[in-house]
Structure formats: structure tokens, C-alpha cells
C-alpha positions as CSV (number, residue, x, y, z in Angstrom):
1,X,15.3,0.4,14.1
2,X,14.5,-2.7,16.1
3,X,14.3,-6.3,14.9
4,X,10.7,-6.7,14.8
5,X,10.3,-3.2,12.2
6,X,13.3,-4.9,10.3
7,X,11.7,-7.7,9.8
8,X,8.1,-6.4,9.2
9,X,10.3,-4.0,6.5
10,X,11.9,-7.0,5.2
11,X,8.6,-9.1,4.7
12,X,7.2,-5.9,2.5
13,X,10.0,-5.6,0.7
14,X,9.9,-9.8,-0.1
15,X,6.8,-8.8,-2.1
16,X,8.7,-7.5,-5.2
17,X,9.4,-11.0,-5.9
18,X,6.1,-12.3,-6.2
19,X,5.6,-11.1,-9.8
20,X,8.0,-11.9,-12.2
21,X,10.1,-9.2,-13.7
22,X,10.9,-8.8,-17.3
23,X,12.0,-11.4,-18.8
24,X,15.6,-12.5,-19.0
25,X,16.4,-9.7,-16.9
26,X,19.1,-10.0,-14.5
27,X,19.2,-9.6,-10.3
28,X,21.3,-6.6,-10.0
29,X,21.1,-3.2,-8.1
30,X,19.3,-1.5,-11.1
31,X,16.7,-4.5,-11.6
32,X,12.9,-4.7,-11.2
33,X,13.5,-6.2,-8.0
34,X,15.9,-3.8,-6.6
35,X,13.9,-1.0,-7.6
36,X,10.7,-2.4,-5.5
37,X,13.0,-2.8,-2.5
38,X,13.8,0.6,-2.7
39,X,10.4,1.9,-3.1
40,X,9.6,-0.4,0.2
41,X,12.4,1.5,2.1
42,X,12.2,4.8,0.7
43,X,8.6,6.0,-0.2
44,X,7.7,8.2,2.6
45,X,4.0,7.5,2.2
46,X,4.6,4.0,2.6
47,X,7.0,4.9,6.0
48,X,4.1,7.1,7.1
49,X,1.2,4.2,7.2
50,X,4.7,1.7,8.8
51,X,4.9,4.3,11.6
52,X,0.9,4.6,12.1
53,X,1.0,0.9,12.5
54,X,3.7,1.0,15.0
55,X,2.0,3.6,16.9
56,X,-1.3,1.9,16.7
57,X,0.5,-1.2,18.3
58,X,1.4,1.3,21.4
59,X,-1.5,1.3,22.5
60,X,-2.3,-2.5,23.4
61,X,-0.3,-2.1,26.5
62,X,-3.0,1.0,27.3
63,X,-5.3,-0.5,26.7
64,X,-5.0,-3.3,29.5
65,X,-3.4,-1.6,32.1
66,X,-5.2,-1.0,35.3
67,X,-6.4,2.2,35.9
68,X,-3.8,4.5,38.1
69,X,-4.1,4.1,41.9
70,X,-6.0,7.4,43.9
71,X,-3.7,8.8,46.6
72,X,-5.7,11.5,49.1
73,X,-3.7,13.1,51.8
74,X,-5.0,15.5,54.6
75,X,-3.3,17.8,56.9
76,X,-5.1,19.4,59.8
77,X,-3.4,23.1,60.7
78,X,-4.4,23.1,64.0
79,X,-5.0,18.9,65.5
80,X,-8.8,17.9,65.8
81,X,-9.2,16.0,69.0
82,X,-10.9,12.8,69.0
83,X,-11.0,9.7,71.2
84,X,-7.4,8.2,71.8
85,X,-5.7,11.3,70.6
86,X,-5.4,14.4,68.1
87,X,-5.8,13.5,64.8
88,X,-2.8,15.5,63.0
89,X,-2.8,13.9,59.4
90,X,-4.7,11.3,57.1
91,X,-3.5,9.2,54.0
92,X,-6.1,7.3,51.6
93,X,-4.8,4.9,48.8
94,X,-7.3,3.3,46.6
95,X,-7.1,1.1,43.5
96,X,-9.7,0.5,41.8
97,X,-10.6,-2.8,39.6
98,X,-12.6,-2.6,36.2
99,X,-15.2,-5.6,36.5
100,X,-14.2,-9.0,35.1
101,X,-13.1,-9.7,31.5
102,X,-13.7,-5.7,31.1
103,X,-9.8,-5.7,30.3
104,X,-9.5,-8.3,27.8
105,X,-12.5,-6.4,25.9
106,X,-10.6,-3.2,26.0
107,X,-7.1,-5.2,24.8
108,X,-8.7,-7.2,22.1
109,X,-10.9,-3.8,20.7
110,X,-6.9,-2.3,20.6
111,X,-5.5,-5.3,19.2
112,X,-8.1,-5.3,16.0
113,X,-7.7,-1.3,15.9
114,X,-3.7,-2.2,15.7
115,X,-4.4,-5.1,12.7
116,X,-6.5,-2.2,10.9
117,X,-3.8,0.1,10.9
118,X,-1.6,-3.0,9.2
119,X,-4.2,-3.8,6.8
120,X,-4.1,-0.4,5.7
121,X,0.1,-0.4,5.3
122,X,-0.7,-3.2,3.5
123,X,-3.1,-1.6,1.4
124,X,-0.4,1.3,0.8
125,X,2.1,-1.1,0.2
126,X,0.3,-2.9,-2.8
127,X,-0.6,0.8,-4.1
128,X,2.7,1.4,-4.4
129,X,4.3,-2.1,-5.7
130,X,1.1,-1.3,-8.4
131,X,2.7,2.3,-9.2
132,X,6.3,1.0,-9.3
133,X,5.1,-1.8,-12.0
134,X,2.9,0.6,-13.7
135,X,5.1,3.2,-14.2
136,X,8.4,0.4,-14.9
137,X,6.4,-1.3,-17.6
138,X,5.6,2.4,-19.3
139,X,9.2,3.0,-18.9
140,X,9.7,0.1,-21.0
141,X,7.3,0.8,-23.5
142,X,8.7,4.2,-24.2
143,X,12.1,3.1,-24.2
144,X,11.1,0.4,-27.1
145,X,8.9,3.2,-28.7
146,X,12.4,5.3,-28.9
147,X,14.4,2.7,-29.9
148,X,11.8,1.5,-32.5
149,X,11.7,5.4,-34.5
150,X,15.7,5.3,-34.3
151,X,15.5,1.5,-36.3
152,X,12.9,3.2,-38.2
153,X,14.9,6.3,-39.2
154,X,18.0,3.8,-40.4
155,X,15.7,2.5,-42.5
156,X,14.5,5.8,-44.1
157,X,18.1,6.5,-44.3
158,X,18.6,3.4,-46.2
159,X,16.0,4.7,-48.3
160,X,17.4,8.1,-49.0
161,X,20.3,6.5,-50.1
162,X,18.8,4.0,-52.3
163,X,16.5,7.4,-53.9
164,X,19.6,9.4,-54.5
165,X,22.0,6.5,-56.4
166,X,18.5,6.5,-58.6
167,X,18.3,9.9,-59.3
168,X,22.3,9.8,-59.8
169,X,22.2,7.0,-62.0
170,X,18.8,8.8,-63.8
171,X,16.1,6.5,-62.8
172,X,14.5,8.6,-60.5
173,X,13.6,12.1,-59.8
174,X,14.9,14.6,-57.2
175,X,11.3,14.6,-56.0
176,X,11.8,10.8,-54.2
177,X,14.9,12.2,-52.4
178,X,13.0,15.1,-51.2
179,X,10.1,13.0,-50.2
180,X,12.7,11.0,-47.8
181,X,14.3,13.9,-46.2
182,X,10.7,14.9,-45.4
183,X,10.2,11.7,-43.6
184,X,13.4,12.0,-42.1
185,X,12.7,15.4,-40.7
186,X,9.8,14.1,-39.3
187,X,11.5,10.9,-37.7
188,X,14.1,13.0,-36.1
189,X,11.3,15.2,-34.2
190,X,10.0,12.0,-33.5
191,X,12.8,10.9,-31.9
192,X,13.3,13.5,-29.7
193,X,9.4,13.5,-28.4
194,X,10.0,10.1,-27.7
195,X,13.3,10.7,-25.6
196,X,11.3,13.7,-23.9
197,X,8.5,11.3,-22.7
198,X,11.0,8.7,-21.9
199,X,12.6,11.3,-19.4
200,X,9.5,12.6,-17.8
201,X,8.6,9.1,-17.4
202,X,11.8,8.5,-15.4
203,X,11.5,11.5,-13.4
204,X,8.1,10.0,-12.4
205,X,9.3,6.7,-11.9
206,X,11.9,8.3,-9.2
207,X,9.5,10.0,-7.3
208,X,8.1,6.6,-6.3
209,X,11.7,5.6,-4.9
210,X,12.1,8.5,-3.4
211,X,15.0,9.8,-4.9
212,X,16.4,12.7,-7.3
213,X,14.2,12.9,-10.3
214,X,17.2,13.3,-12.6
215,X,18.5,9.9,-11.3
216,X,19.2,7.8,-14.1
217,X,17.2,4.5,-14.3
218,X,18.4,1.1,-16.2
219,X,15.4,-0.3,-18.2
220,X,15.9,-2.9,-20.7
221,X,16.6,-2.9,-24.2
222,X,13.4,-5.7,-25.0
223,X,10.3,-6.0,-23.1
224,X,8.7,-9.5,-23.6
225,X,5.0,-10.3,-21.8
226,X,5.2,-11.7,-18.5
227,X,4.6,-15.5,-18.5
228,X,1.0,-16.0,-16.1
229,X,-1.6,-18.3,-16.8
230,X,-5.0,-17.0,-15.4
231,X,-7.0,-19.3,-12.8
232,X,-10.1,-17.3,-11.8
233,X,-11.0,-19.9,-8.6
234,X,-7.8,-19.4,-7.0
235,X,-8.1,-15.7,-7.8
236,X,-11.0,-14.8,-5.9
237,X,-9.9,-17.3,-3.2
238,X,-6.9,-14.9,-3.0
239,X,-9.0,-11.9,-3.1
240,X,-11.1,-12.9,-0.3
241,X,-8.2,-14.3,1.9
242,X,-5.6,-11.4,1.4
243,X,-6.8,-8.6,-0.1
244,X,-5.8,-5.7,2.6
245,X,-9.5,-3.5,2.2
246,X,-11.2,-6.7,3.4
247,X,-8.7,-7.3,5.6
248,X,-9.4,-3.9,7.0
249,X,-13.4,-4.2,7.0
250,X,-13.0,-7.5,8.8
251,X,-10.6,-6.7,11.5
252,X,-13.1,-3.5,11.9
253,X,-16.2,-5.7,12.4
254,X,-14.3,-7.0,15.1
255,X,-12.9,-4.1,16.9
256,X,-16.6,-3.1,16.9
257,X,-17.4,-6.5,18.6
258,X,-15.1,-5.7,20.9
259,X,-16.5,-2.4,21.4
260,X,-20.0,-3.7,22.0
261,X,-18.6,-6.2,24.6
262,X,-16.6,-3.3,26.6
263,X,-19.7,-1.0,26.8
264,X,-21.7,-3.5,28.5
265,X,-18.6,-4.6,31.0
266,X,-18.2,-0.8,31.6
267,X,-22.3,-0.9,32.8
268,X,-20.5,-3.1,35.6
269,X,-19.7,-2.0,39.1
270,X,-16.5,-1.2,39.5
271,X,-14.7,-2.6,42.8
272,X,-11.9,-0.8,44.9
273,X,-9.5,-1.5,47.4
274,X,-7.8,0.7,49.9
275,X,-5.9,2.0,52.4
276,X,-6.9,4.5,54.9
277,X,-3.7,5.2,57.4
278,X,-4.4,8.3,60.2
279,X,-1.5,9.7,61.9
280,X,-2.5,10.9,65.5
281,X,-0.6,12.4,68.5
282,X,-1.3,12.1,72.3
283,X,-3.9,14.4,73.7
284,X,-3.6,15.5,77.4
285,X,-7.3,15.1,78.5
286,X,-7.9,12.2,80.1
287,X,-10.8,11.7,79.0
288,X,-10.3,11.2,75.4
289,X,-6.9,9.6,75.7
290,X,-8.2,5.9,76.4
291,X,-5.5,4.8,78.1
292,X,-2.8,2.7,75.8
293,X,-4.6,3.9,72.6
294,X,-3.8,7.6,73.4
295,X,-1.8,8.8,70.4
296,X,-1.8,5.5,68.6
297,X,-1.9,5.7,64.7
298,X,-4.7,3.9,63.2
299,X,-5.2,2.0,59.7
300,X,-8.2,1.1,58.1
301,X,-8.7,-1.4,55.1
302,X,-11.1,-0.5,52.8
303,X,-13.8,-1.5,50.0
304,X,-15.2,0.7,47.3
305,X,-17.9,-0.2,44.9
306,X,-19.2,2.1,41.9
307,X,-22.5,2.5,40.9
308,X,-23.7,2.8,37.5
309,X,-27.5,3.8,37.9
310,X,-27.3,6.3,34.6
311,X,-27.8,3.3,32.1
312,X,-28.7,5.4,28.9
313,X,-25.2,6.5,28.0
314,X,-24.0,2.5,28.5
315,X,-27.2,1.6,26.7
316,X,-26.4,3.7,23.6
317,X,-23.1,2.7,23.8
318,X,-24.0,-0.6,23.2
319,X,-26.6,0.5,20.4
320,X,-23.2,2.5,19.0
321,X,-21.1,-1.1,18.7
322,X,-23.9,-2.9,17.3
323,X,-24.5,-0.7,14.5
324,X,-20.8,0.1,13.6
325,X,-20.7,-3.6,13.5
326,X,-23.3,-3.9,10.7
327,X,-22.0,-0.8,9.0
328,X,-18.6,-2.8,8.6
329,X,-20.4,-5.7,7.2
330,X,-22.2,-3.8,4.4
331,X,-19.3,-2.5,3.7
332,X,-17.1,-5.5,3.5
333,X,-20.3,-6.9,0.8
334,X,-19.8,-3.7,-1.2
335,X,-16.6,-4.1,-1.1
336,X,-16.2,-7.4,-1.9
337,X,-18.3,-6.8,-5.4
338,X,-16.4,-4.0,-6.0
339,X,-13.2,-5.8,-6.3
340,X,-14.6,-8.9,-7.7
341,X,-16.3,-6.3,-10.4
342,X,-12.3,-5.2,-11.1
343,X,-11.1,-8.4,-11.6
344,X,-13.6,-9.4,-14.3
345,X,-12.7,-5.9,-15.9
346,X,-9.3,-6.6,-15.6
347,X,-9.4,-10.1,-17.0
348,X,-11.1,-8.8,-20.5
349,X,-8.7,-6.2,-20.7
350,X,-5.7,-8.9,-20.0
351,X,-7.9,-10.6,-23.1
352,X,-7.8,-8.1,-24.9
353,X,-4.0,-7.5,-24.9
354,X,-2.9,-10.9,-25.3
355,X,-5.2,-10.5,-28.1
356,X,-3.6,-7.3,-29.7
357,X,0.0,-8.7,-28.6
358,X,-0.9,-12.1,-31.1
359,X,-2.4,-9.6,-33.5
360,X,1.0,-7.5,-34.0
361,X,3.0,-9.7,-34.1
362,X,2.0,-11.3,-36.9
363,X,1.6,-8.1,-38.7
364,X,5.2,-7.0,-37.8
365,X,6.2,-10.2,-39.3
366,X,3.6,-9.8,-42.7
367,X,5.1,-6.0,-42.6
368,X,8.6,-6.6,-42.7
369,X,8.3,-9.0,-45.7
370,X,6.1,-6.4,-47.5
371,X,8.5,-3.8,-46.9
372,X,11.5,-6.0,-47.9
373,X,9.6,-6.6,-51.0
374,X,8.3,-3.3,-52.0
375,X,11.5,-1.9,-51.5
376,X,13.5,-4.6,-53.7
377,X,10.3,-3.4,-56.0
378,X,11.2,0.1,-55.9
379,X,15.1,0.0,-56.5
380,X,14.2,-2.0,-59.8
381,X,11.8,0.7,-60.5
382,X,8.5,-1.8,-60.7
383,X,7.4,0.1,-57.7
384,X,6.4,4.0,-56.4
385,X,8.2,5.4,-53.4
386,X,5.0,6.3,-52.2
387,X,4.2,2.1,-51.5
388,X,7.9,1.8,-49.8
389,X,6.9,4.9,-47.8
390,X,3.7,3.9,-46.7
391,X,4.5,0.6,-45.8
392,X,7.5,1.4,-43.6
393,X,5.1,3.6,-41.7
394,X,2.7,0.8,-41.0
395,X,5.5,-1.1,-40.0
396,X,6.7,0.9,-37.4
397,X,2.7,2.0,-36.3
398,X,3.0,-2.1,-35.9
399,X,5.9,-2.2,-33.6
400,X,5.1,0.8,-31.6
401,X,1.0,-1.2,-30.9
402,X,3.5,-4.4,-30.2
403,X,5.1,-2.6,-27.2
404,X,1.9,-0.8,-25.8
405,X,0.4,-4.1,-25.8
406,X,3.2,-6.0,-24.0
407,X,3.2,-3.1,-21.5
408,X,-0.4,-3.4,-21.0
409,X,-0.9,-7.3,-20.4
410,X,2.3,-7.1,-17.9
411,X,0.3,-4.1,-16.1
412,X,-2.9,-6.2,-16.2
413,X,-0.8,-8.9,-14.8
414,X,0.7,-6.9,-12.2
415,X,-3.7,-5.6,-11.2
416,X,-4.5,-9.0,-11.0
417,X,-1.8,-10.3,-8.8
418,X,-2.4,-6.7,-6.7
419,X,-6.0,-7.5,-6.1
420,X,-4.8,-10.5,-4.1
421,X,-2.5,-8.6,-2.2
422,X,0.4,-10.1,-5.0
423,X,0.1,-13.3,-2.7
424,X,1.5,-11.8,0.3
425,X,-0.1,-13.3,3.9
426,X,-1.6,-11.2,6.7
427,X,0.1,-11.3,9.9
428,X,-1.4,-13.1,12.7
């Protein structure tokens, strides 16, 4: 791979760093960070839209090269006679020369098609960082959703154990133990829906890295919200400065001014210059020989101009550039309010998870002291099993919201930050 792709690689890859990764979580090869790299260097889509670029940028050198040179060579079987000889052979070379600045309109149209062929790696690129955080911050969730049902079901067990010393001791029926086991049964199948979802999830999360989908992947124990502070101004700033699908539009607008601008330099004569060499022997009639000239070769300089009397076709070219060009601006508008029009939908929902995350958490910490309490209750027979039961479920319904929201503002986070490109410049 040459330095330039390596470094191009390298810049794309530099981009998993611009959104923090979960919190406390260190730099090693099964991080965040390491796992966006990987995506970067692996993801075959993403390697596709690289190569298109790279191909695109083949063609600037096309583009303002001259056109080939026009070689014309003529043999005569049998020698035409002509004054100061027989003619036996004649060579024409001719170059022709596109009229002024027509080349620099051709190179710069290339040059924008090129930049929209970046814009749109770019735009892959960001898909995928998207997909990677996505998908790593549902990983997460599950992971805490299975961990959570495996805390829960040590607490039924703790339960169980407290219902059958009852019923030992005669306080309590066999009915409470059975009700436990119940629960239990149901925790267990719990658990191993959740550990099914949490592999799926993985296997998913692989195909983004482009590797084996049984490949194990490290994800953390906690998941904690990512620490960003909203600033709407410098948002849309972003938006409008980086975000690749205006990038695109606007380096189209341009391509088609360039376009406009090469059909009216190819309305333009074109100018050639040539060559004309005829090889001639000596003829033995007087006559025609002339003396010292008979059988002298002869070379001709000459001077070629086109003529471009059909005008309609350059006309509608022209027509063709102009309205391409407007088409690209209405669509950089609708884009533009598209994108603005996601980021005010995905600032309520970033609301509305802090929201739920502030919510959940204080009703994890009201739910453990009511389970605590109702389960004290309950071993000194003041209180049902029914109120233990019900209040360890809405513990863990608690802790299980608490992880779906974390996963959600940190997603929200990671939209945000995408809609800006995740802060990432354009080349120039």
C-alpha cells in the first residue's frame, strides 16, 4: 500500500477517538478504540468506497493530458511522378491543442468528481463508526441486562432459603417455597434468553469488523453514560462545515460548474500543428526533374484549425451544467433541513434519556431500600412473600430501564457527534 493510502487509512481510523469510550475503560487490543480501528481496516464496504476514491483520483491526470498526436502514413505501389521527382512515400504528424484554459476546466471538473468520491468514503466511514457504537453500546446493555437477572436470581436464592428455614422452623408454609422455585425457574430461562441475545448481538457486532462471528468480544462489566455537554451553535456549525452529504452536494455544484465552463471552451476552435514529410526519388524525365531538386525529399509545416459550426449540442451542453448545477443546490437545501431536522430529533431523545437515566436511578436506589425492608419484614413474618416478590421484580425491571437508558444517551451521543462527521476535517 503506498504512503499516501496509509496515511488517508490512518486519518479514518484516528476518528474512533473522537468520541469517548466507556468510561474507565482501558486502551487495550480488545477496547472501544481498537475495535473502531479494526472496523476502519477491515470492513470491506468501507475498503470498497477507499478504492472508488483512489480510482476516482486516477483520473485527474486524464483529465489534463493533451489529446494523443495523429500519425498518417502513405505508400504509393507504383511512384506518382511529380515535379522534382517520384513521389514514393508520405508521413503526416499532427497534434492538436484544445483552446485555452479548456484543460484546467476538464482537470478541476475531475478534481471535484475525485473530492465527491471522498465525501462519500467519508460518508461510509461515519455509517460505520455509527454501527460499531450502536451495536458496542447494545452489547453493553445486554451484557448488564445478563449480569443484572444473574444478581437477581442470587437474590431469589437468598429468598428460597430464607422461605424454607420458615417452613422448617413452622412459620411458613410450603406454598412460599414453591412460590420461589417458580420465580427461580423463570429467572433461569431468563438468563439464558439473555446470554442468547448477548451472542447474536456479538455475532452482529463481528460482522462489522469483518471477522468470524463466533469471535469472542471483551465488553465491560459496567456501562456508565458518556460525559458530553450539548452546544447546539457549535453543532450545526459542525454540521454545515463537515458533514460528508453536504460535503458531497457541494463539491458536486462544483464539478457541475466546471462542467458548464468545459462545454463552452469545447464550443472553441481547436488549433493543430504538424508535420507533413514526403519521401521522393529521382525521376529520369527531364522535364520534371528541376535540376538540383530532382529526387529531393520535401517537409511541410503545418496549421490546422477545427470548426465548430454545429452549436446546438455545445449549447445544450451548457443548458446540461447549468441545470445540474441548480439541481445540486436544491439538494444541498433539502439536505441541509433534513439533517438539521435529525439533530433536533436526536437532541429530545438525548433529553429524554438523560431523563429516564436520573429517573432510574433513583428508583433503583428507593427499590433496594424497599426490598431490604420488606424482606427483613417478611423473615419476622410482619410481611407476605407476595410484597418481597413483587418488589424484587420491580427492582430488577429498574436496573434493566437503567441500562437501556445509558445505552441509549451514549448512542444519541454517538448520532450527534456523527451528524458532524464526529469532528473529523475534509481534505483539501
Amino acid at each position: 500500500m503506498r504512503r499516501r493510502d496509509r496515511l488517508i487509512l490512518c486519518f479514518c481510523a484516528a476518528a474512533c477517538l473522537a468520541l469517548p469510550a466507556v468510561r474507565c475503560q482501558e486502551r487495550r487490543a480488545d477496547s472501544l478504540d481498537a475495535y473502531l480501528r479494526m472496523a476502519a481496516e477491515n470492513n470491506p464496504a468501507l475498503r470498497a468506497d477507499f478504492l472508488g476514491y483512489q480510482a476516482a483520483l486516477r483520473q485527474l491526470p486524464q483529465a489534463g493530458a493533451y489529446p494523443d498526436p495523429t500519425l498518417d502514413m502513405g505508400f504509393f505501389l507504383d511512384p506518382m511522378a511529380i515535379v522534382g521527382g517520384k513521389q514514393v512515400a508520405q508521413f503526416k504528424l499532427m497534434q492538436m491543442f484544445p483552446w485555452f484554459g479548456t484543460k484546467g476546466a476538464a482537470h478541476a471538473e475531475a478534481t471535484h468528481e475525485a473530492r465527491m468520491a471522498y465525501e462519500k468514503f467519508r460518508a461510509s466511514r461515519d455509517a460505520l463508526y455509527l454501527a460499531v457504537y450502536t451495536q458496542w453500546y447494545k452489547l453493553c446493555a445486554l451484557r448488564q441486562r445478563w449480569l443484572t437477572r444473574r444478581e437477581s436470581r442470587q437474590l431469589l436464592a437468598r429468598l428460597e432459603e430464607l422461605a424454607t428455614s420458615r417452613f422448617t422452623a413452622g412459620k411458613g408454609g410450603m406454598s412460599a417455597v414453591l412460590r420461589v422455585r417458580m420465580e427461580l425457574a423463570e429467572a433461569d430461562d431468563a438468563i439464558a434468553e439473555s446470554r442468547s441475545a448477548l451472542e447474536v448481538a456479538e455475532a452482529k457486532f463481528n460482522v462489522l469488523l469483518n471477522r468470524p462471528a463466533a469471535t469472542a468480544v471483551q465488553v465491560p462489566d459496567s456501562l456508565e453514560a458518556t460525559s458530553y455537554v450539548f452546544d447546539e451553535a457549535s453543532t450545526r456549525a459542525g454540521i454545515e462545515r463537515l458533514n460528508p452529504a453536504l460535503g458531497l452536494l457541494d463539491e458536486e455544484r462544483l464539478a457541475d460548474e466546471a462542467k458548464t465552463k468545459l462545454a463552452r471552451k469545447r464550443g472553441y476552435p481547436m488549433l493543430g500543428v504538424g508535420l507533413q514529410y514526403m519521401l521522393n526519388k529521382k525521376t529520369n524525365d527531364p522535364m520534371l526533374g528541376m535540376g538540383g531538386m530532382n529526387g529531393r525529399d520535401m517537409v511541410m509545416p503545418m496549421v490546422s484549425v477545427s470548426i465548430p459550426i454545429y452549436r446546438a449540442k455545445y449549447k445544450a451542453a451548457r443548458r446540461q451544467g447549468l441545470l445540474w448545477r441548480e439541481a445540486s443546490r436544491a439538494k444541498y437545501a433539502g439536505t441541509l433541513s433534513a439533517l438539521e431536522a435529525r439533530l433536533v430529533e436526536a437532541r429530545h431523545e438525548l433529553d429524554d434519556a438523560a431523563r429516564r437515566m436520573a429517573l432510574y436511578k433513583e428508583q433503583i436506589r428507593l427499590a433496594r431500600s424497599a426490598y431490604e425492608l420488606a424482606l427483613r419484614e417478611f423473615e419476622a413474618g410482619t410481611s407476605g412473600l407476595t410484597n418481597v416478590i413483587e418488589v424484587e421484580r420491580q427492582l430488577l425491571d429498574y436496573r434493566l430501564k437503567s441500562a437501556e437508558a445509558v445505552a441509549d444517551y451514549n448512542t444519541k451521543v454517538a448520532t450527534i457527534r456523527s451528524l458532524a462527521s464526529f469532528g473529523q476535517e475534509r481534505e483539501e
